[in-house]
ZADO-1210 file (C-alpha; in nm, 4 decimals, padded with zeros to 6 digits):
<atoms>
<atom x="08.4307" y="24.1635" z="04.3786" code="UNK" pos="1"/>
<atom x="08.2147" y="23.8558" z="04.3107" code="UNK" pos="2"/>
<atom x="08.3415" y="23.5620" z="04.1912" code="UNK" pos="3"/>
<atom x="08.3559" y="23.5204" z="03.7895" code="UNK" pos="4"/>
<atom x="08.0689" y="23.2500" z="03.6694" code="UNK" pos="5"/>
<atom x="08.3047" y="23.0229" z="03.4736" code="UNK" pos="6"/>
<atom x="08.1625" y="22.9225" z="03.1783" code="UNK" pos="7"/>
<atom x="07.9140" y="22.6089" z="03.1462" code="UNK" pos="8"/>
<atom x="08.2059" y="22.4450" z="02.8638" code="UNK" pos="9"/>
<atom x="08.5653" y="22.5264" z="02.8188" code="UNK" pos="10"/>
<atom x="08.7676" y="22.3868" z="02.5536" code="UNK" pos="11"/>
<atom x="09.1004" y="22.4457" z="02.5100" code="UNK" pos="12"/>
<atom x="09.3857" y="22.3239" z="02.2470" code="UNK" pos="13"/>
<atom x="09.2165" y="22.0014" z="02.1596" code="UNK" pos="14"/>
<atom x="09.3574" y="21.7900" z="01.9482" code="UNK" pos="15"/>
<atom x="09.3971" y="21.4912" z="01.8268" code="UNK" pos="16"/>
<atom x="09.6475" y="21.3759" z="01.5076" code="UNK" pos="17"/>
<atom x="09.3012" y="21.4153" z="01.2973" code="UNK" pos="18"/>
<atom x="09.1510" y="21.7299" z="01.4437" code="UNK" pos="19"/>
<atom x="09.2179" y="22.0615" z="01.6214" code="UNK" pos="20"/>
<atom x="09.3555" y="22.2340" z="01.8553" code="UNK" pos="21"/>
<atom x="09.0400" y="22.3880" z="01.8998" code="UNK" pos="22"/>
<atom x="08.9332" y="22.6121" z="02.2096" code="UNK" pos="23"/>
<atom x="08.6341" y="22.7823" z="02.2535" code="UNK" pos="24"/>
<atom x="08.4162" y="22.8607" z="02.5490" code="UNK" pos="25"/>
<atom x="08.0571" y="22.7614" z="02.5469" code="UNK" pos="26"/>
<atom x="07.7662" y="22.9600" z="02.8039" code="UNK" pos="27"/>
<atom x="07.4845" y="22.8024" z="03.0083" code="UNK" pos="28"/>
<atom x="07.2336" y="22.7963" z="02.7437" code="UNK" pos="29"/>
<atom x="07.4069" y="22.8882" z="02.4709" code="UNK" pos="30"/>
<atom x="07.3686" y="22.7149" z="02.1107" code="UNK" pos="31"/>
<atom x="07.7031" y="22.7272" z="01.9496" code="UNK" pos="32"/>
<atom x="07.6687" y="22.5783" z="01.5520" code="UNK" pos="33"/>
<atom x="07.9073" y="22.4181" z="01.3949" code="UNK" pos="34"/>
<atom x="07.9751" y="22.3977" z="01.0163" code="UNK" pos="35"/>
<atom x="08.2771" y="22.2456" z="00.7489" code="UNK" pos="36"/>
<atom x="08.3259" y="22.0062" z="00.4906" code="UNK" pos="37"/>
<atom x="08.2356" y="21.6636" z="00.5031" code="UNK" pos="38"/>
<atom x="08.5032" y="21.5074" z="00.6598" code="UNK" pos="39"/>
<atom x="08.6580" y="21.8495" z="00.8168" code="UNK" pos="40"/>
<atom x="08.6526" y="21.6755" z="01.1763" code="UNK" pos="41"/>
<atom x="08.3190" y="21.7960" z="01.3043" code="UNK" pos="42"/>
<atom x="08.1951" y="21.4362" z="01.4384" code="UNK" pos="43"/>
<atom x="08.5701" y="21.3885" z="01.6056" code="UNK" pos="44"/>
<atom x="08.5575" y="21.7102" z="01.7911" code="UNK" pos="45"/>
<atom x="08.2696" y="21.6079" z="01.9408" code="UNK" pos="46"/>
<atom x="08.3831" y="21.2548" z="02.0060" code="UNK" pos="47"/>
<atom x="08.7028" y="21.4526" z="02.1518" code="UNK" pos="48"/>
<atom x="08.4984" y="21.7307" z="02.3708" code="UNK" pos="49"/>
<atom x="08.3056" y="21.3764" z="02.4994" code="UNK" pos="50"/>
<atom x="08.5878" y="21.1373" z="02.5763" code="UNK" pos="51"/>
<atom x="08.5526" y="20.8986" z="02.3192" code="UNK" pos="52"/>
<atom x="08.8207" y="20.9459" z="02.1331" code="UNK" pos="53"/>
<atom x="09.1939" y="20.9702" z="02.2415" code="UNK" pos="54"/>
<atom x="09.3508" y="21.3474" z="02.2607" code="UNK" pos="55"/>
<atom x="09.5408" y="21.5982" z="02.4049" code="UNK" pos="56"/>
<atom x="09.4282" y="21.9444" z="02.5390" code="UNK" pos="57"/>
<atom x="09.1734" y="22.0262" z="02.8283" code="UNK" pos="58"/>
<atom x="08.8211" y="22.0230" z="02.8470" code="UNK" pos="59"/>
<atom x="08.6200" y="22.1780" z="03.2105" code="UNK" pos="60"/>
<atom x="08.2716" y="22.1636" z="03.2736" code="UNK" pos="61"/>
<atom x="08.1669" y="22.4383" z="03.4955" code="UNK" pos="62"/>
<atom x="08.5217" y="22.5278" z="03.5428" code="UNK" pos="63"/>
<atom x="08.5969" y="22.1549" z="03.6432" code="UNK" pos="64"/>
<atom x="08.8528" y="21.9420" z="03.4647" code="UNK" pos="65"/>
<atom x="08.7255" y="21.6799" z="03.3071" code="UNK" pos="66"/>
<atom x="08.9828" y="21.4311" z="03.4333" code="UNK" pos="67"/>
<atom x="08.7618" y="21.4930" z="03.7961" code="UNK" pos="68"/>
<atom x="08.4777" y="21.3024" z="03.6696" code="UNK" pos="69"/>
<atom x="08.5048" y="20.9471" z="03.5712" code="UNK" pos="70"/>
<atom x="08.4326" y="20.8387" z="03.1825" code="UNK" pos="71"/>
<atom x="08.0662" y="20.7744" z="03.2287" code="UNK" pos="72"/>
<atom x="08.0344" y="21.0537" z="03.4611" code="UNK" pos="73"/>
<atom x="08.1580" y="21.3008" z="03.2512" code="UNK" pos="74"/>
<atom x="07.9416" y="21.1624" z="02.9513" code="UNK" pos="75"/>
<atom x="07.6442" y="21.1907" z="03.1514" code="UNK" pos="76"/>
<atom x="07.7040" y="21.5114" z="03.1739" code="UNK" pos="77"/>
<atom x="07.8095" y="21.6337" z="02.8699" code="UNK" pos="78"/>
<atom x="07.6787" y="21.4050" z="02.6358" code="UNK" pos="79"/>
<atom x="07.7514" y="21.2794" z="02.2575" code="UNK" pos="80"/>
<atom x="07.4205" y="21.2084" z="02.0335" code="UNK" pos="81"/>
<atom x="07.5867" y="21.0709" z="01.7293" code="UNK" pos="82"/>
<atom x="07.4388" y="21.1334" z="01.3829" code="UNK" pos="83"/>
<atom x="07.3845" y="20.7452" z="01.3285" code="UNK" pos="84"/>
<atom x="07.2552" y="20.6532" z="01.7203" code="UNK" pos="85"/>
<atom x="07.3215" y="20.3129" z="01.8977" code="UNK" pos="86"/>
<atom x="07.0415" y="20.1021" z="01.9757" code="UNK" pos="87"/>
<atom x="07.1334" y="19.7853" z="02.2022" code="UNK" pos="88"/>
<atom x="06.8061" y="19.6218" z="02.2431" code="UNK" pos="89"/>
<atom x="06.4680" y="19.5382" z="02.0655" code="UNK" pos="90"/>
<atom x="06.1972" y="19.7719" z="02.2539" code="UNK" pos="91"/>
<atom x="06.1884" y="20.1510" z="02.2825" code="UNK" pos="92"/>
<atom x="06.1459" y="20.1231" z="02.6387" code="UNK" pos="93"/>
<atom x="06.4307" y="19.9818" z="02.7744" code="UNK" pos="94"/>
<atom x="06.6546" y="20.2710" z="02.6058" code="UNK" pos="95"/>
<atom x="06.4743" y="20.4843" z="02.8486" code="UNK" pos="96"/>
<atom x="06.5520" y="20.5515" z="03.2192" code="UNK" pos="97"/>
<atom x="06.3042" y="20.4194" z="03.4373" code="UNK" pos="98"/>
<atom x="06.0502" y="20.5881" z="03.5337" code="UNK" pos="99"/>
<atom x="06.0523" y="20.8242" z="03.2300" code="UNK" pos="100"/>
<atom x="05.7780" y="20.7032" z="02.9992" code="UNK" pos="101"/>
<atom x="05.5062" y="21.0026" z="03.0682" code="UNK" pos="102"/>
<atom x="05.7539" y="21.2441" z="02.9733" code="UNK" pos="103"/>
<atom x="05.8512" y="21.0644" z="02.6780" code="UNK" pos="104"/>
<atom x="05.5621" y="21.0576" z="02.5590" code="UNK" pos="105"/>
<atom x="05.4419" y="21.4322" z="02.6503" code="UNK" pos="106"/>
<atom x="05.7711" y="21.5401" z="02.4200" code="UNK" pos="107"/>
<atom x="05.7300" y="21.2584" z="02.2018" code="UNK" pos="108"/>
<atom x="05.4083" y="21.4298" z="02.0874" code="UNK" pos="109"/>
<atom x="05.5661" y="21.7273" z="02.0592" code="UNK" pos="110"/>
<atom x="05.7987" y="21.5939" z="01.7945" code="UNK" pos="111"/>
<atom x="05.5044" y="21.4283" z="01.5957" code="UNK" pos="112"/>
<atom x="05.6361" y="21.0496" z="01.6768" code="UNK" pos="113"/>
<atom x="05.2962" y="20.8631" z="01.5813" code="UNK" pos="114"/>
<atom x="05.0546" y="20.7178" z="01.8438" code="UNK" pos="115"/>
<atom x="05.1572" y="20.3819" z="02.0056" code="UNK" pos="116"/>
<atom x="05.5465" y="20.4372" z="01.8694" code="UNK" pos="117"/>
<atom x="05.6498" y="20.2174" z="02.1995" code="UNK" pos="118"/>
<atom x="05.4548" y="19.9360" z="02.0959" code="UNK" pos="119"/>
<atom x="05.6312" y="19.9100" z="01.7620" code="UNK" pos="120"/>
<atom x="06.0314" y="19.7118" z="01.7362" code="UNK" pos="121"/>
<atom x="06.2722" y="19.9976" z="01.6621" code="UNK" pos="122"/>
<atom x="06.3543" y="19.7955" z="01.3556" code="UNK" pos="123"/>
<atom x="06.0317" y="19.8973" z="01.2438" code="UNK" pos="124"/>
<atom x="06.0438" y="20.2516" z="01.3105" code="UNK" pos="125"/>
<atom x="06.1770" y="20.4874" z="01.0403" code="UNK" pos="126"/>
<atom x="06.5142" y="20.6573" z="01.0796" code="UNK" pos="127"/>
<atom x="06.3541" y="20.9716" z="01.1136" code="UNK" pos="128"/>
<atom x="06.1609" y="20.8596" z="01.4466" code="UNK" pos="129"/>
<atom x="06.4679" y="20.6770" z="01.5846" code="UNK" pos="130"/>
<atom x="06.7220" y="20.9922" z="01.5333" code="UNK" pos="131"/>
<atom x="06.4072" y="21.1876" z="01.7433" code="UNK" pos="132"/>
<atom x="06.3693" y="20.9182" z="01.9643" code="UNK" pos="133"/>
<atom x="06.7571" y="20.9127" z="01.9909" code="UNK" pos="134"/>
<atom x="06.7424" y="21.3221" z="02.0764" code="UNK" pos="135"/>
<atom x="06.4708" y="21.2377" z="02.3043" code="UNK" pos="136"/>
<atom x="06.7026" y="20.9048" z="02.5200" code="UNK" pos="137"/>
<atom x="06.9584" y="21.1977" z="02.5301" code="UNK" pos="138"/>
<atom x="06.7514" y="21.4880" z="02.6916" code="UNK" pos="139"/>
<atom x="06.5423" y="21.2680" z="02.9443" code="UNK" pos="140"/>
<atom x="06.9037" y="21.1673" z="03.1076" code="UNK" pos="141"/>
<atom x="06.9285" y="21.5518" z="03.1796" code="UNK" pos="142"/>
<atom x="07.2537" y="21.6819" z="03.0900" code="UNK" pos="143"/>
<atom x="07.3961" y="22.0248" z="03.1118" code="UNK" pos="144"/>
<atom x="07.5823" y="21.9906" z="02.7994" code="UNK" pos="145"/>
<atom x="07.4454" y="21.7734" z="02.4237" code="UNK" pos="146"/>
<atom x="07.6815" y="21.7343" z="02.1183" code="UNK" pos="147"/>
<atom x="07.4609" y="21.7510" z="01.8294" code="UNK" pos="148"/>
<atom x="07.5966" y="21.5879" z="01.5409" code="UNK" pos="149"/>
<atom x="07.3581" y="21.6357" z="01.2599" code="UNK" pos="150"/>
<atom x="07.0744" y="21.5757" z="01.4791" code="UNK" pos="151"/>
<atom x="06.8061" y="21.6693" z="01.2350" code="UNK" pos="152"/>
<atom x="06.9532" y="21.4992" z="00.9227" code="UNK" pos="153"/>
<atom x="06.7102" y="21.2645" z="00.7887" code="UNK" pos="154"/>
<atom x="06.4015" y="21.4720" z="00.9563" code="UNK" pos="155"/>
<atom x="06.1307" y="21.6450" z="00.6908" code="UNK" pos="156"/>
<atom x="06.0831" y="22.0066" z="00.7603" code="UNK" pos="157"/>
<atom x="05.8045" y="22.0058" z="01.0084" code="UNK" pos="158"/>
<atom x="06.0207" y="21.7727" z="01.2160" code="UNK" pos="159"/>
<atom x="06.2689" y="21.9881" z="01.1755" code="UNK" pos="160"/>
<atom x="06.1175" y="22.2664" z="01.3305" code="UNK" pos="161"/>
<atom x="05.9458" y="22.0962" z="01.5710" code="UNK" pos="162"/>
<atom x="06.3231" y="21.9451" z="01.6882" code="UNK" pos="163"/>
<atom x="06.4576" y="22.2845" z="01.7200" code="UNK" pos="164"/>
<atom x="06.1280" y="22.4055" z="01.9048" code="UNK" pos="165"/>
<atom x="06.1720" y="22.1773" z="02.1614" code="UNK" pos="166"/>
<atom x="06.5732" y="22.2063" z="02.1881" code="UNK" pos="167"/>
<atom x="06.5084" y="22.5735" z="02.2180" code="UNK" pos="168"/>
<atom x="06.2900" y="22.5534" z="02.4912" code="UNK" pos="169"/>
<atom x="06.6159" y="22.3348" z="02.6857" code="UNK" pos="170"/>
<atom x="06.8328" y="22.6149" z="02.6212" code="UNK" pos="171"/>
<atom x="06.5735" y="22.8282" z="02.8282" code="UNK" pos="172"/>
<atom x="06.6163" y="22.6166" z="03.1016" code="UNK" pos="173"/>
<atom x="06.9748" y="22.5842" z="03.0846" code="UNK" pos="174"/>
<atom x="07.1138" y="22.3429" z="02.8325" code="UNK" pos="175"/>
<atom x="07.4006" y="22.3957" z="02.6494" code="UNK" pos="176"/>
<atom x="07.4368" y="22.2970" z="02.3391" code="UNK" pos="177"/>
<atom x="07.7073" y="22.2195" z="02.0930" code="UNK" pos="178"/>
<atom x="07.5244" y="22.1777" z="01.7528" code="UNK" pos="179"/>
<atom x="07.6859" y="22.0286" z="01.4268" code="UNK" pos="180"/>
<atom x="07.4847" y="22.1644" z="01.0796" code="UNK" pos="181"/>
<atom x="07.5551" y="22.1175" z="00.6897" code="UNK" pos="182"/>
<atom x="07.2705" y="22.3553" z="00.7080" code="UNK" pos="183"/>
<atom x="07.3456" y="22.7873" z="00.6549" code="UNK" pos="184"/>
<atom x="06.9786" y="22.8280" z="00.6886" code="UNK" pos="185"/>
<atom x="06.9811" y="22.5658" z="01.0448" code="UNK" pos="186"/>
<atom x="07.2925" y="22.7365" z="01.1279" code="UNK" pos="187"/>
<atom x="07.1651" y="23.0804" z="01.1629" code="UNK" pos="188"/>
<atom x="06.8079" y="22.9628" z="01.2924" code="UNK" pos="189"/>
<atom x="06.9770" y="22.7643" z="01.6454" code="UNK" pos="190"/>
<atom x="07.3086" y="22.9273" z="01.6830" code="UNK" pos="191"/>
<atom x="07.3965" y="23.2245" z="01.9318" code="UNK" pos="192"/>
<atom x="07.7196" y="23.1831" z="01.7683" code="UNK" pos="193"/>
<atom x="07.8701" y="22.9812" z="01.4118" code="UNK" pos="194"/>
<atom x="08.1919" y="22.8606" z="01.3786" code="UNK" pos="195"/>
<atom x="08.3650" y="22.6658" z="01.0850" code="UNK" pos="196"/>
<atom x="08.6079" y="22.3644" z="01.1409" code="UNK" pos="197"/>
<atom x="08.8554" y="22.4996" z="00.8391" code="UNK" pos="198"/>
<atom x="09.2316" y="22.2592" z="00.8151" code="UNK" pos="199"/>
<atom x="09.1106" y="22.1721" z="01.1223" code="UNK" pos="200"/>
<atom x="09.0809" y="22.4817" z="01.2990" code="UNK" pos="201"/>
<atom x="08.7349" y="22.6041" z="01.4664" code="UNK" pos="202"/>
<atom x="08.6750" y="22.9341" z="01.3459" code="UNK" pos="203"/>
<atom x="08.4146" y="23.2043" z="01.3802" code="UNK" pos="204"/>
<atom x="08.2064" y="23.2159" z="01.0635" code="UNK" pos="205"/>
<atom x="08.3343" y="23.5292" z="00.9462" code="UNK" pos="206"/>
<atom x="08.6963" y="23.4546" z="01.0473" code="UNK" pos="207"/>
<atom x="08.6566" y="23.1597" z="00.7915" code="UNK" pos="208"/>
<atom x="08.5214" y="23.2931" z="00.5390" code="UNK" pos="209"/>
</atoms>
């Protein structure tokens, strides 16, 4: 018989004294969404799943532990874009890998960031363009797996769409993604599956309920 594809993510039992254990098992282009109260543990899962925060329990990529890849290895692969994003220097640019800059402007314009948005200090740009420009650091560094917390949160609708357009079109080519949502309606729109973080359990939607 052939050989079982394992699955792009496997979680299981994580935990930390704050959150879990959680397991789940996310597919190779799958959108998994992710729901619960404010302050349920949604951002420390991910933080957890992307080795930023201290826990127990085991997390493979591709059916490989994660303690086989080094720290930034592993986050290059499976990557955290936090709701509030980290900017370390003045310039859009040099938050971009080299080389980079045609595509990030061909998706740029697909997320309606406005004409000569490299030219301008990220201090000057609004939050909305920096959480897509943010999105848009994160996919250009390629990696099979993105932790989405809240990554449409201070977007207007069309940006909205236009985020999940483009995300959607990733998943075609293989991305994974693990996508955290106060949003039913968002929920429902990305997900192939939703779960709920409930007393710190993940849950399937209906299961928490």
């Amino acid at each position: 018989m052939p050989a079982t594809t394992p699955p792009r993510l496997s979680i299981r039992t994580l935990q930390s004294p704050i959150s879990g254990p959680c397991s789940l098992e996310l597919g190779a282009g799958e959108c998994i969404a992710v729901m619960g109260a404010s302050g349920s543990g949604k951002s420390v899962l991910l933080r957890l799943i992307a080795d930023l925060d201290p826990g127990s329990g085991e997390v493979l990529l591709n059916g490989q532990p994660r303690s086989a890849f080094s720290g930034p290895a592993w986050r290059q692969q499976v990557m955290y874009l936090a709701a509030e994003p980290a900017w370390w220097g003045p310039t859009v640019l040099e938050h971009f890998p080299p080389g980079t800059q045609s595509a990030l402007l061909e998706m740029a314009s697909e997320l309606g960031l406005r004409q000569g948005f490299i030219d301008i200090p990220l201090t000057q740009l609004s939050t909305g363009e920096r959480q897509r420009l943010a999105l848009l650091r994160g996919l250009l560094r390629q990696p099979q797996v993105l932790l989405l917390d809240e990554p449409t949160a201070a977007l207007d609708e069309a940006s909205v769409a236009a985020v999940e357009q483009l995300l959607q079109g990733c998943q075609q080519q293989g991305l994974s993604l693990l996508w955290v949502t106060h949003s039913h309606a968002q929920a429902a729109r990305v997900g192939q599956r939703c779960m709920q973080l409930v007393d710190h359990q993940l849950l399937p939607m209906e299961a928490a309920q």
